[in-house]
N, CA, C and O atoms as CSV, one atom per row, in Angstrom:
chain,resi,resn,atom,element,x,y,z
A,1,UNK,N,N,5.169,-33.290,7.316
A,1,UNK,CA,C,4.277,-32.155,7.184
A,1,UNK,C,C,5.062,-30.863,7.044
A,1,UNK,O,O,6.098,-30.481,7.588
A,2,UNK,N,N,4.137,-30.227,6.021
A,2,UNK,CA,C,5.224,-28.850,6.240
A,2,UNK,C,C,3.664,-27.826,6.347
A,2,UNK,O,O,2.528,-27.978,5.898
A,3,UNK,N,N,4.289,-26.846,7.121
A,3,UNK,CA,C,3.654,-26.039,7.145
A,3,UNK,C,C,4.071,-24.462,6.954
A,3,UNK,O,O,5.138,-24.020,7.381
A,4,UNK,N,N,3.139,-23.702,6.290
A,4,UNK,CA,C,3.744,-22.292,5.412
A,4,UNK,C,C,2.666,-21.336,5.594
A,4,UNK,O,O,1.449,-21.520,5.596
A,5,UNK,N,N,3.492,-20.065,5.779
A,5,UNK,CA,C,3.027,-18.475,6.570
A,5,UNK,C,C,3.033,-17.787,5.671
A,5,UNK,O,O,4.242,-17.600,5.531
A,6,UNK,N,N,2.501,-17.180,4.831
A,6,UNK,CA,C,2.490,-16.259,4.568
A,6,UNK,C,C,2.603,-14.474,4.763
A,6,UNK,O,O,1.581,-13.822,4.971
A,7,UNK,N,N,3.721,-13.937,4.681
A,7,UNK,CA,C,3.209,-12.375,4.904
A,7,UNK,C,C,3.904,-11.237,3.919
A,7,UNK,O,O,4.630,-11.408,2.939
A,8,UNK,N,N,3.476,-10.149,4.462
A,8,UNK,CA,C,3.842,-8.994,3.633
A,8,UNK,C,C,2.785,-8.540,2.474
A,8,UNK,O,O,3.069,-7.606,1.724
A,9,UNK,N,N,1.625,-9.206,2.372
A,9,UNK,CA,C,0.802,-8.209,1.722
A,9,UNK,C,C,0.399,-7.202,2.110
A,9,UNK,O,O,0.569,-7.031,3.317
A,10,UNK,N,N,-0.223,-6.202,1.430
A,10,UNK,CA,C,-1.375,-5.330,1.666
A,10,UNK,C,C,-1.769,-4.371,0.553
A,10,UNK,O,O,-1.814,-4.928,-0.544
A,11,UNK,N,N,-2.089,-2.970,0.548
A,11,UNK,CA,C,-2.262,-1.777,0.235
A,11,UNK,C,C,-1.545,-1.387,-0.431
A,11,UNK,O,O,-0.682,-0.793,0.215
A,12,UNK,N,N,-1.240,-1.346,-2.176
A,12,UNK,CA,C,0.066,-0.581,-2.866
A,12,UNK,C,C,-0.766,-0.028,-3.843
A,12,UNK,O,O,-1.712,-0.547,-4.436
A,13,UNK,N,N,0.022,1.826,-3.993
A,13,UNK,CA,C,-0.367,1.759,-5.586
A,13,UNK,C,C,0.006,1.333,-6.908
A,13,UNK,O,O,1.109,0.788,-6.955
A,14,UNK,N,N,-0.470,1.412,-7.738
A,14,UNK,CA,C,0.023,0.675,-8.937
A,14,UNK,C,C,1.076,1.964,-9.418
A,14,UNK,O,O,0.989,3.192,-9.444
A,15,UNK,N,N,2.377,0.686,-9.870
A,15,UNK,CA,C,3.693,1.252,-9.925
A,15,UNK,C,C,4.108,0.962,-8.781
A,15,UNK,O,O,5.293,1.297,-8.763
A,16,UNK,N,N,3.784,0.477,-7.684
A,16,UNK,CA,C,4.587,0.210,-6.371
A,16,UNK,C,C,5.207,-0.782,-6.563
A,16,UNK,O,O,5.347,-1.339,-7.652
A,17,UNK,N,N,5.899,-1.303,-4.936
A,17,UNK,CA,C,6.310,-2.649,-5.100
A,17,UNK,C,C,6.200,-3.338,-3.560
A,17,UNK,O,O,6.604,-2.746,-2.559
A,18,UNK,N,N,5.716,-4.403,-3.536
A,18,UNK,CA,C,5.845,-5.172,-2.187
A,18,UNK,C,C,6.730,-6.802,-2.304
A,18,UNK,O,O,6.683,-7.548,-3.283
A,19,UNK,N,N,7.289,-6.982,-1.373
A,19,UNK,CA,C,7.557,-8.449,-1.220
A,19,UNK,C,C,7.043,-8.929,-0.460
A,19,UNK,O,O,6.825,-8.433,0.645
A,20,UNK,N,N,6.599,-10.351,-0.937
A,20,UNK,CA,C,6.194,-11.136,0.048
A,20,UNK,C,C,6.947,-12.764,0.853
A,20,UNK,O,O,7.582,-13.602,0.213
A,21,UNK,N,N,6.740,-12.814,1.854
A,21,UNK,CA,C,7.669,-13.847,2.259
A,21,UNK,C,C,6.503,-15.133,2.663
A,21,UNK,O,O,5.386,-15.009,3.165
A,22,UNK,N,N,7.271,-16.447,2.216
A,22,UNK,CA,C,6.672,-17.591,2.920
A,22,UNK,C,C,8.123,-18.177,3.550
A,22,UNK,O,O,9.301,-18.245,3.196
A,23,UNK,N,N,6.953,-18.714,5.184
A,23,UNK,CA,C,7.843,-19.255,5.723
A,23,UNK,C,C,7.314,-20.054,6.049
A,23,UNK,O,O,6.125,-20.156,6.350
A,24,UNK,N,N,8.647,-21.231,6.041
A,24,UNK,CA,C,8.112,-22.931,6.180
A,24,UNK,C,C,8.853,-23.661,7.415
A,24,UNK,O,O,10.056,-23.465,7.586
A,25,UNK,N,N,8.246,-24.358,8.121
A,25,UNK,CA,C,8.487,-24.815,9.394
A,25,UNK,C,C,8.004,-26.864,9.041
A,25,UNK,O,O,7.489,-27.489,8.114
A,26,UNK,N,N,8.501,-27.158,10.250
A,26,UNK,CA,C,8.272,-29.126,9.650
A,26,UNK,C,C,9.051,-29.788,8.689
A,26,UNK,O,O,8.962,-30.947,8.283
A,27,UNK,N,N,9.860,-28.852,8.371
A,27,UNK,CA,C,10.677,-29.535,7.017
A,27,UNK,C,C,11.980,-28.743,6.636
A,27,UNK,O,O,11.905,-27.700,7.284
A,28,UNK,N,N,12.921,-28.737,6.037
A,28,UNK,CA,C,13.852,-28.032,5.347
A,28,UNK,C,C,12.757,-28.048,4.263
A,28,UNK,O,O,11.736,-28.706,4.062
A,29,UNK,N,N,13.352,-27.124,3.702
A,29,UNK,CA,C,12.781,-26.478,2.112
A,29,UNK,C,C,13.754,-26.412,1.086
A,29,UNK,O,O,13.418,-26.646,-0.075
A,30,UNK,N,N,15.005,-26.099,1.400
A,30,UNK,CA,C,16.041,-25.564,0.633
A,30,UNK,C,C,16.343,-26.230,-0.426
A,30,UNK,O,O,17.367,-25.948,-1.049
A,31,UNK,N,N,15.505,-27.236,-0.824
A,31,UNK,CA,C,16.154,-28.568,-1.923
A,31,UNK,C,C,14.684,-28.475,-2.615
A,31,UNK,O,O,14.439,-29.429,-3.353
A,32,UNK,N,N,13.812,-27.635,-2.519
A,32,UNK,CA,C,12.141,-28.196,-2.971
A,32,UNK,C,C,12.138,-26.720,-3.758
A,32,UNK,O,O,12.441,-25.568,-3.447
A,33,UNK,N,N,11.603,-27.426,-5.007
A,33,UNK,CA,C,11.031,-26.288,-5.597
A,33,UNK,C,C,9.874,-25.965,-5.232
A,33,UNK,O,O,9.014,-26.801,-4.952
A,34,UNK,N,N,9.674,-24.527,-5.179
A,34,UNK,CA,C,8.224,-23.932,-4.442
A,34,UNK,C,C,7.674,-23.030,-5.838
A,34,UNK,O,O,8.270,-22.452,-6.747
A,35,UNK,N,N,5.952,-23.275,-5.435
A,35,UNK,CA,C,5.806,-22.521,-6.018
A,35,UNK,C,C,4.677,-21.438,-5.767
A,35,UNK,O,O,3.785,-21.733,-4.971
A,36,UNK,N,N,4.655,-20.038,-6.479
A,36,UNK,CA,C,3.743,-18.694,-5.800
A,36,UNK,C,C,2.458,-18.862,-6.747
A,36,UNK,O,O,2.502,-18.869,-7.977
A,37,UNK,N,N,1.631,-18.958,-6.179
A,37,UNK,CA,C,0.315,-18.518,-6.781
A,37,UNK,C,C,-1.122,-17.549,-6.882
A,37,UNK,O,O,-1.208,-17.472,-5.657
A,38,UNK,N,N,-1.851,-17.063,-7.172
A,38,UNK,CA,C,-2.296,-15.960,-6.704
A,38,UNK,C,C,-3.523,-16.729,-7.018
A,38,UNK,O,O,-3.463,-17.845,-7.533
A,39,UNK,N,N,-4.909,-15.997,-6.635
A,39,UNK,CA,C,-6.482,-15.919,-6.637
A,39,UNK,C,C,-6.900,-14.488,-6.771
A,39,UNK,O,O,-6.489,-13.626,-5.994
A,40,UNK,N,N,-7.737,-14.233,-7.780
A,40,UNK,CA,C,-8.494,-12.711,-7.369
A,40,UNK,C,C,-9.613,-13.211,-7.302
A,40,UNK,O,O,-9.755,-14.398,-7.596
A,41,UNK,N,N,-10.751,-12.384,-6.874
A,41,UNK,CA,C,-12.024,-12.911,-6.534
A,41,UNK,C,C,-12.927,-13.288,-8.263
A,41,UNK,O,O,-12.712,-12.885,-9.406
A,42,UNK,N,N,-13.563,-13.873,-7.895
A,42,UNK,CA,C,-13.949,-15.075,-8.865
A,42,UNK,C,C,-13.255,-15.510,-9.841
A,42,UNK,O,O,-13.886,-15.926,-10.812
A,43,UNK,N,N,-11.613,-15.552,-9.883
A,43,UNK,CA,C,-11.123,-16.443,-10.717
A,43,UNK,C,C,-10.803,-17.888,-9.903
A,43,UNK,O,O,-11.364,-18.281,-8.880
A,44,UNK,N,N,-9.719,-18.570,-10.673
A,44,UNK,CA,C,-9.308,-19.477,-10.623
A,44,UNK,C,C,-8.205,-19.477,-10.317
A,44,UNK,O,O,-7.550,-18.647,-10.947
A,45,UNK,N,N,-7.389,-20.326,-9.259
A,45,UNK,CA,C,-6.086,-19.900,-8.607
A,45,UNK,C,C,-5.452,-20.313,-9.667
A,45,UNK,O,O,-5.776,-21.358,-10.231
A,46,UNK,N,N,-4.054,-19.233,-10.247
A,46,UNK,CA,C,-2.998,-19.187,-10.777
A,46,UNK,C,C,-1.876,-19.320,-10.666
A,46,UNK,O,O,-1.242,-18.906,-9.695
A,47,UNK,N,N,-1.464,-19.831,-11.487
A,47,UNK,CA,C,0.317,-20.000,-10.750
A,47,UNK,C,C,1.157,-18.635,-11.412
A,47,UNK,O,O,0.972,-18.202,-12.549
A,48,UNK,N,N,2.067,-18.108,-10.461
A,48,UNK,CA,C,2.582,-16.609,-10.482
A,48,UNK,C,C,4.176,-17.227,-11.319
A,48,UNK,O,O,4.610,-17.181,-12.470
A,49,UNK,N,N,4.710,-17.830,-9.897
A,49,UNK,CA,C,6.587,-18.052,-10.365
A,49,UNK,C,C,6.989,-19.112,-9.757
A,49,UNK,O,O,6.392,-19.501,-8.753
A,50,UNK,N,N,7.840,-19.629,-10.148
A,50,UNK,CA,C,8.370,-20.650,-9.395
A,50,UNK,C,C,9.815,-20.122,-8.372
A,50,UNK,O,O,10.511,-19.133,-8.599
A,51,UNK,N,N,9.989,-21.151,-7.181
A,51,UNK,CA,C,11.061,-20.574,-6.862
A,51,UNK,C,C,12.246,-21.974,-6.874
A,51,UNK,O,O,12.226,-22.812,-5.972
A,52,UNK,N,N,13.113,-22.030,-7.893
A,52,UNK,CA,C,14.209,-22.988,-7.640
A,52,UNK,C,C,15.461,-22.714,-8.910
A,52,UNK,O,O,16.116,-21.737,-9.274
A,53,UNK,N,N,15.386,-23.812,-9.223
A,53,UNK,CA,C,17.073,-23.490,-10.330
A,53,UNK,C,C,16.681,-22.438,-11.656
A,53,UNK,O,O,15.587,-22.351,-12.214
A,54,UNK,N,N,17.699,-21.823,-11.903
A,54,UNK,CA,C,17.621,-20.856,-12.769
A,54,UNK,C,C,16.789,-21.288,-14.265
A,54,UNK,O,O,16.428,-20.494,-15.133
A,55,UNK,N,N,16.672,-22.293,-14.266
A,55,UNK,CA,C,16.124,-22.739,-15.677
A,55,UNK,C,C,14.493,-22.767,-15.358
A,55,UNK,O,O,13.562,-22.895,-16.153
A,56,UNK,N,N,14.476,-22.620,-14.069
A,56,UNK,CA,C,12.703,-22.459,-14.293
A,56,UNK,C,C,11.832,-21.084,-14.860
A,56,UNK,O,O,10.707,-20.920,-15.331
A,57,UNK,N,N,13.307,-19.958,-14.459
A,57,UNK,CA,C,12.743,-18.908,-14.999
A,57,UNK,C,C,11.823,-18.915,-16.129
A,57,UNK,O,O,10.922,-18.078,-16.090
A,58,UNK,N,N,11.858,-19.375,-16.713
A,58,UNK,CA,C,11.170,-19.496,-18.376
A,58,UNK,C,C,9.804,-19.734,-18.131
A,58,UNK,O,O,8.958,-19.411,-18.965
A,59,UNK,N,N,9.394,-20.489,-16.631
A,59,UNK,CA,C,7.652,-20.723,-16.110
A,59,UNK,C,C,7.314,-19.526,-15.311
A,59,UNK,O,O,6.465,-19.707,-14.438
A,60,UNK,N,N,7.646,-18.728,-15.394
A,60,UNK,CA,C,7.156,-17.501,-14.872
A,60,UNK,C,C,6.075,-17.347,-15.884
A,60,UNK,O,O,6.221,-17.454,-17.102
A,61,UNK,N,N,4.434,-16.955,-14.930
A,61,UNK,CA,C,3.503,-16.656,-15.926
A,61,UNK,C,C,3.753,-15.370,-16.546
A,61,UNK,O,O,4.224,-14.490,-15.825
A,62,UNK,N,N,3.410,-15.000,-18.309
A,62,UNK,CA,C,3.943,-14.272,-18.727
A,62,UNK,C,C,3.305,-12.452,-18.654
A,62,UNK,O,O,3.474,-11.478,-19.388
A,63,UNK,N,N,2.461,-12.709,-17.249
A,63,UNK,CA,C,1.731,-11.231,-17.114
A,63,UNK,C,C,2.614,-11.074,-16.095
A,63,UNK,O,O,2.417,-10.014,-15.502
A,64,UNK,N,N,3.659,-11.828,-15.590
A,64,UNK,CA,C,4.135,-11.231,-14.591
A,64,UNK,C,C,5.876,-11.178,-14.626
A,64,UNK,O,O,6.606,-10.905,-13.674
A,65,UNK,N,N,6.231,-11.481,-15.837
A,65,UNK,CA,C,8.074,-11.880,-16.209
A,65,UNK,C,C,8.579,-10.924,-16.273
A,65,UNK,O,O,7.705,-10.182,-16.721
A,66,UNK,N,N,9.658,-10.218,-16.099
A,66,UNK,CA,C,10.368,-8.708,-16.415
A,66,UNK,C,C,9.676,-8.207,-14.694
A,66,UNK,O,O,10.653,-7.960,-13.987
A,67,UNK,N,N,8.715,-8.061,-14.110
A,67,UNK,CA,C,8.591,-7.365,-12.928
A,67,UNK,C,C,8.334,-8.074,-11.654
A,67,UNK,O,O,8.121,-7.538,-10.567
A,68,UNK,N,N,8.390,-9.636,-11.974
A,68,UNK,CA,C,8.471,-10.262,-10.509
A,68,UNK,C,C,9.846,-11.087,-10.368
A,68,UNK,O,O,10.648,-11.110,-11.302
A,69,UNK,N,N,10.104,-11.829,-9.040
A,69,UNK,CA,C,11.541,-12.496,-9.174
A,69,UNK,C,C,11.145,-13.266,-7.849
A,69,UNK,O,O,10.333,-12.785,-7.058
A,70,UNK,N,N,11.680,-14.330,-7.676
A,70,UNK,CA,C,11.496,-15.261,-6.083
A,70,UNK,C,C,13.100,-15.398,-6.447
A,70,UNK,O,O,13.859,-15.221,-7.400
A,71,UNK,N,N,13.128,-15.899,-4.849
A,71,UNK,CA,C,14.141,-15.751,-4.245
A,71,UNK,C,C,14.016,-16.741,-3.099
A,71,UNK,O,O,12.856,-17.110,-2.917
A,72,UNK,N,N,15.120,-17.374,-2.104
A,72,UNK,CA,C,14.928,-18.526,-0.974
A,72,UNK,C,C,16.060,-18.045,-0.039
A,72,UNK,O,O,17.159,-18.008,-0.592
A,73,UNK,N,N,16.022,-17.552,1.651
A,73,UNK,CA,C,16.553,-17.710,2.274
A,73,UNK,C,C,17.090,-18.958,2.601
A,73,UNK,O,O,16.419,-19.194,3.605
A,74,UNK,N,N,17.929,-20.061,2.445
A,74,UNK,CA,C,17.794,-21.040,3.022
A,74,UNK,C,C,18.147,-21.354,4.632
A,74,UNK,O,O,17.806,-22.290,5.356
A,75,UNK,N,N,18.964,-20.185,4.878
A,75,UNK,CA,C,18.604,-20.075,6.679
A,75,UNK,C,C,17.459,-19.567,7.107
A,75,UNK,O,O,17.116,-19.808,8.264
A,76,UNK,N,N,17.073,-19.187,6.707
A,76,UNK,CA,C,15.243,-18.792,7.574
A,76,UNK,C,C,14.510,-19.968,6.987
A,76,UNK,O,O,13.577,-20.248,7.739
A,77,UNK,N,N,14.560,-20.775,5.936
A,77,UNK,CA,C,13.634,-21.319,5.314
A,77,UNK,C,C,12.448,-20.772,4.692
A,77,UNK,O,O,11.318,-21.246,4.582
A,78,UNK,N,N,12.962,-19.637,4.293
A,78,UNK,CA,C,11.618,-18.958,3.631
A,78,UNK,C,C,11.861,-19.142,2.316
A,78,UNK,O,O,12.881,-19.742,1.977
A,79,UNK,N,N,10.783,-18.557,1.190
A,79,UNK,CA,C,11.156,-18.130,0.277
A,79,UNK,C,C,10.138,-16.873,-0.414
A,79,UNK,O,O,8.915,-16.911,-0.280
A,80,UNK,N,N,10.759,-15.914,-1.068
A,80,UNK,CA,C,10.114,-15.147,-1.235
A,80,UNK,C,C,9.479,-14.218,-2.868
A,80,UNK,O,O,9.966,-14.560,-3.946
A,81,UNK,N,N,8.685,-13.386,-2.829
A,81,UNK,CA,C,8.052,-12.780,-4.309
A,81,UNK,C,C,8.207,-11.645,-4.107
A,81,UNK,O,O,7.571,-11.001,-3.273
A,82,UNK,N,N,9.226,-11.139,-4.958
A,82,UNK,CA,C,9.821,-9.466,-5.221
A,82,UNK,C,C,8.493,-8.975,-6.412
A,82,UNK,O,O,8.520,-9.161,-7.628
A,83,UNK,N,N,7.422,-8.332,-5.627
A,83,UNK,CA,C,7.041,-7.878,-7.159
A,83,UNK,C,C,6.785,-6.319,-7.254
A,83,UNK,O,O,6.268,-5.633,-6.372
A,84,UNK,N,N,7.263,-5.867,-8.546
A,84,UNK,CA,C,7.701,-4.297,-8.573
A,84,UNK,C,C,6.561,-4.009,-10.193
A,84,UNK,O,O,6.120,-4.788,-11.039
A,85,UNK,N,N,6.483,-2.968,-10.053
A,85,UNK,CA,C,5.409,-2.408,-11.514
A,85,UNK,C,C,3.956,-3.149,-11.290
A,85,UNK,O,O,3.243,-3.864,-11.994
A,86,UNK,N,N,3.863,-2.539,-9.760
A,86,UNK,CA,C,2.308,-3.537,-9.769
A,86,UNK,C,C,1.216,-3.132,-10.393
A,86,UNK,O,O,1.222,-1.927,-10.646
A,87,UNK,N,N,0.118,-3.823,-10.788
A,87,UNK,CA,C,-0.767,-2.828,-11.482
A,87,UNK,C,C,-1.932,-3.567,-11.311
A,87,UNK,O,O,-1.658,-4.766,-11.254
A,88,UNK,N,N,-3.020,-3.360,-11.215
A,88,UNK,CA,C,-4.337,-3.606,-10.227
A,88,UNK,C,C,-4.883,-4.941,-10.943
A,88,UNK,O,O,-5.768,-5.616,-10.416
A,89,UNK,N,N,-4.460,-5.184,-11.836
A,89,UNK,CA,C,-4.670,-6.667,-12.334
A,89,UNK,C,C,-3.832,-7.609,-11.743
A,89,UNK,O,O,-3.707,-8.619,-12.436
A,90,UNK,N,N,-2.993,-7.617,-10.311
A,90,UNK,CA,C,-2.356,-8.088,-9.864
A,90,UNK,C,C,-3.170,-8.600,-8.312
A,90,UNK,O,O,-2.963,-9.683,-7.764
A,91,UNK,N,N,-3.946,-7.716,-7.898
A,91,UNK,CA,C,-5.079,-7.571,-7.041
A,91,UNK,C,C,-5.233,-9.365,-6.764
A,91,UNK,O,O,-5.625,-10.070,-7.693
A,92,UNK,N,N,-4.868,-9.997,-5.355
A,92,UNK,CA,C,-5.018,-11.376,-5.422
A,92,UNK,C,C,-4.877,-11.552,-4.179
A,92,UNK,O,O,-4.625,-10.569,-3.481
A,93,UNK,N,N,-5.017,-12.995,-3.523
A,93,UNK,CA,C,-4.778,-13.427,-2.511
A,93,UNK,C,C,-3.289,-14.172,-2.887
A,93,UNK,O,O,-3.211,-15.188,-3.577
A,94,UNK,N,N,-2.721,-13.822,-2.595
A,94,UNK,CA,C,-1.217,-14.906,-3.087
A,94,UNK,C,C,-0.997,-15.981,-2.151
A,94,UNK,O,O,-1.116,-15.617,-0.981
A,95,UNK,N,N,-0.733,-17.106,-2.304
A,95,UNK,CA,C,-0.002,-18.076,-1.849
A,95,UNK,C,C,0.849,-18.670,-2.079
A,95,UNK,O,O,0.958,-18.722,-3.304
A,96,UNK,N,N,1.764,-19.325,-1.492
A,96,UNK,CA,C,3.135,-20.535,-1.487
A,96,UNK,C,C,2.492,-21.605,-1.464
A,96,UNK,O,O,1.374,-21.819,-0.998
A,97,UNK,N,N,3.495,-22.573,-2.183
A,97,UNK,CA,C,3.004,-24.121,-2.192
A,97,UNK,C,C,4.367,-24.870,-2.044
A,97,UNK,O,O,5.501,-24.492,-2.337
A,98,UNK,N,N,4.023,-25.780,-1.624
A,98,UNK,CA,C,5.585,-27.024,-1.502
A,98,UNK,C,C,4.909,-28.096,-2.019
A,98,UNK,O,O,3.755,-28.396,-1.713
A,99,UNK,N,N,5.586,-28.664,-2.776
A,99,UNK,CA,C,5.170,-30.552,-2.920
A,99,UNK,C,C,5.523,-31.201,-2.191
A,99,UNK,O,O,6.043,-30.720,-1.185
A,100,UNK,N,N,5.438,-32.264,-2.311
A,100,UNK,CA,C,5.871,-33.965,-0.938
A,100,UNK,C,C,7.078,-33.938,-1.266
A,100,UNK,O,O,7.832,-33.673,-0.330
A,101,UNK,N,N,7.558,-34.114,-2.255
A,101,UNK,CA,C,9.053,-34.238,-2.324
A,101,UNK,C,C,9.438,-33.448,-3.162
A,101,UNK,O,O,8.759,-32.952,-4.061
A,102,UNK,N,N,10.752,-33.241,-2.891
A,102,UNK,CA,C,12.191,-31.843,-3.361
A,102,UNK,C,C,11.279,-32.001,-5.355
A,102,UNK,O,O,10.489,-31.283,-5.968
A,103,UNK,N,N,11.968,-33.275,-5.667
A,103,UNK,CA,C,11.851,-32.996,-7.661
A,103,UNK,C,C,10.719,-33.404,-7.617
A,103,UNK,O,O,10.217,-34.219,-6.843
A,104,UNK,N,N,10.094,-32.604,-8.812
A,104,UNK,CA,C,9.332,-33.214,-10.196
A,104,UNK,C,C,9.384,-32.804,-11.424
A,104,UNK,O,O,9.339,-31.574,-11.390
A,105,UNK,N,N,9.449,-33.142,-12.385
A,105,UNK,CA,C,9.202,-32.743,-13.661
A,105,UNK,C,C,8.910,-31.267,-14.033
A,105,UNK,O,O,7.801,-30.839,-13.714
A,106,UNK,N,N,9.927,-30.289,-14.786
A,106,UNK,CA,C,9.756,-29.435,-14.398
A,106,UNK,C,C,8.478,-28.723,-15.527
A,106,UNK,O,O,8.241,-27.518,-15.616
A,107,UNK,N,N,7.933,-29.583,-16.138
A,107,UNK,CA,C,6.709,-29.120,-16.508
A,107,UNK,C,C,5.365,-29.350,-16.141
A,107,UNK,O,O,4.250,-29.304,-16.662
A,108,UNK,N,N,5.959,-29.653,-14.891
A,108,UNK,CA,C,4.182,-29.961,-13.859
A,108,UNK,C,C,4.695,-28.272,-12.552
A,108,UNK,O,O,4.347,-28.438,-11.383
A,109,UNK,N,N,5.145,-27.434,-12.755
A,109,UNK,CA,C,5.491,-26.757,-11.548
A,109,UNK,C,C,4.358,-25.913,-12.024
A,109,UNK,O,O,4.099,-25.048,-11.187
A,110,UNK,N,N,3.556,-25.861,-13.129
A,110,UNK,CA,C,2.559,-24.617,-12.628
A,110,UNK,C,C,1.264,-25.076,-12.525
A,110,UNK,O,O,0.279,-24.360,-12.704
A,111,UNK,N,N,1.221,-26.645,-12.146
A,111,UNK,CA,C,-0.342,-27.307,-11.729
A,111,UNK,C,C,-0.363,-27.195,-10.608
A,111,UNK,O,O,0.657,-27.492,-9.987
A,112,UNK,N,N,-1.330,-26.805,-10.025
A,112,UNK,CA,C,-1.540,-26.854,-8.484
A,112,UNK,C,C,-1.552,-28.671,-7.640
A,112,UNK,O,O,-1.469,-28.913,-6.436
A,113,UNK,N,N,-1.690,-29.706,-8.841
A,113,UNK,CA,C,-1.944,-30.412,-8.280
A,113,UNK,C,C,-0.504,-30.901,-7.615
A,113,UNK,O,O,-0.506,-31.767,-6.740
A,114,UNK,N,N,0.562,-30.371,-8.024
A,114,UNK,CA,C,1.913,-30.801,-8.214
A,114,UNK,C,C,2.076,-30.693,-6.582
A,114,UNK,O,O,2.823,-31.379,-5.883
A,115,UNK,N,N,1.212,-29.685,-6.173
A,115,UNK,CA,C,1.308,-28.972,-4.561
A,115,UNK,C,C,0.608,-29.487,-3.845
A,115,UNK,O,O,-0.605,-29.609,-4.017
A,116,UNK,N,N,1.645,-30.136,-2.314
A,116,UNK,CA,C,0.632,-30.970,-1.575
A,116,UNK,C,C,0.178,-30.132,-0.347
A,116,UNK,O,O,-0.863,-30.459,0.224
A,117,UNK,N,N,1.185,-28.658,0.259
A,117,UNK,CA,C,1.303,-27.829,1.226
A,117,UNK,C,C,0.664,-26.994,0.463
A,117,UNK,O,O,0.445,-27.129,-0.741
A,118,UNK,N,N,0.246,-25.809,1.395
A,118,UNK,CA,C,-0.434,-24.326,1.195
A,118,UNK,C,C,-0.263,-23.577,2.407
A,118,UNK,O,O,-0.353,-23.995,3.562
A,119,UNK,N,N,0.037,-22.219,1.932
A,119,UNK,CA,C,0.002,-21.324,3.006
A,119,UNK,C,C,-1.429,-20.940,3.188
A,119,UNK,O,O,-2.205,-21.762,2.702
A,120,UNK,N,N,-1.971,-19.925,3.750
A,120,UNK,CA,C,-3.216,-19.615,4.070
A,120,UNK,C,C,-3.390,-18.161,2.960
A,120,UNK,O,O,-4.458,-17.565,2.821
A,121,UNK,N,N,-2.580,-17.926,2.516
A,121,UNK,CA,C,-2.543,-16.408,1.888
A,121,UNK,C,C,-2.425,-15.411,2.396
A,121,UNK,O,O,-2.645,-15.283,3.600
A,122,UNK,N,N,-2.006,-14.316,1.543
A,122,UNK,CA,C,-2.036,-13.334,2.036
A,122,UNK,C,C,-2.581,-12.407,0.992
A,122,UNK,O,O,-2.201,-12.621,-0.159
A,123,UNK,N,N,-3.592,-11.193,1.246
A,123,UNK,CA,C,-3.615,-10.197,0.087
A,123,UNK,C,C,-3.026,-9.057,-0.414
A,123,UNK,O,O,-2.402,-8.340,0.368
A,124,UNK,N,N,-3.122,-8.731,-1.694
A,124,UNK,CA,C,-2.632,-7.316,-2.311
A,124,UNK,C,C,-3.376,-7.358,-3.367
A,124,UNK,O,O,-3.774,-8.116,-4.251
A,125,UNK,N,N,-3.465,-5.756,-2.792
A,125,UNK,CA,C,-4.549,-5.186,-3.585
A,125,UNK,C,C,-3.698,-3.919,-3.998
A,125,UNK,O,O,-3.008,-3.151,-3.328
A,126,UNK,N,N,-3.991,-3.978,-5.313
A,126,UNK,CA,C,-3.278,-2.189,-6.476
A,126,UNK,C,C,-4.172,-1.645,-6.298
A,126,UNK,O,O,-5.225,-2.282,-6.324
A,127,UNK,N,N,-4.205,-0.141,-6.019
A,127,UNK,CA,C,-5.207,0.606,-6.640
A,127,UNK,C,C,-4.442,1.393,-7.590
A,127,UNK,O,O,-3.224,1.566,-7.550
A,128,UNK,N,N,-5.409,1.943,-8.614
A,128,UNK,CA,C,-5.097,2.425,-9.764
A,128,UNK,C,C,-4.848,4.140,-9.388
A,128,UNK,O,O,-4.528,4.927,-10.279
């Protein structure tokens, strides 16, 4: 079992920047690709970025490439979402996800189904 915290949302204006951290407990993480996803109210949860080897960069969704970046403590076991040039279409509940195991295919990292963990979220909200 792993289990994951979310924090560091809240209140930014657009053009700001917040990070957010997940932290994971029940497991090492440091070998698992993770991945960030967001919800705004009545959509459909999205996948934001992935966090693992440099070649995933390229699955970064493309409303968010050039101004977000993850990153992984692997002594805290966290990992985290640098996001800078926020702008109110960003407005979401964000969450972390882990799968059951470290690999998969790295063209399943932006299905949710790929994700067997969830944090609880956290929000940010832009105002304009």
């Amino acid at each position: 079992q792993v289990q994951l915290v979310e924090s560091g949302g809240g209140l930014v204006q657009a053009g700001g920047s917040l990070t957010l951290s997940c932290a994971a407990s029940g497991r090492t993480i440091s070998s698992y690709v993770m991945g960030w996803f967001r919800q705004a109210p009545g959509k459909e949860r999205e996948f934001v970025a992935p966090v693992g080897w440099s070649g995933l960069q390229t699955y970064y969704a493309g409303s968010v490439k050039g101004r977000f970046t993850t990153a992984r403590d692997n002594a805290k076991n966290t990992v985290y979402l640098q996001m800078n040039s926020l702008k109110p279409e960003d407005t979401a509940v964000y969450y972390c996800a882990a799968p059951e195991r470290p690999g998969f295919e790295a063209n399943r990292v932006r299905d949710t189904e790929t994700y067997k963990y969830w944090g609880q979220g956290t929000q940010v909200t832009v105002s304009s």
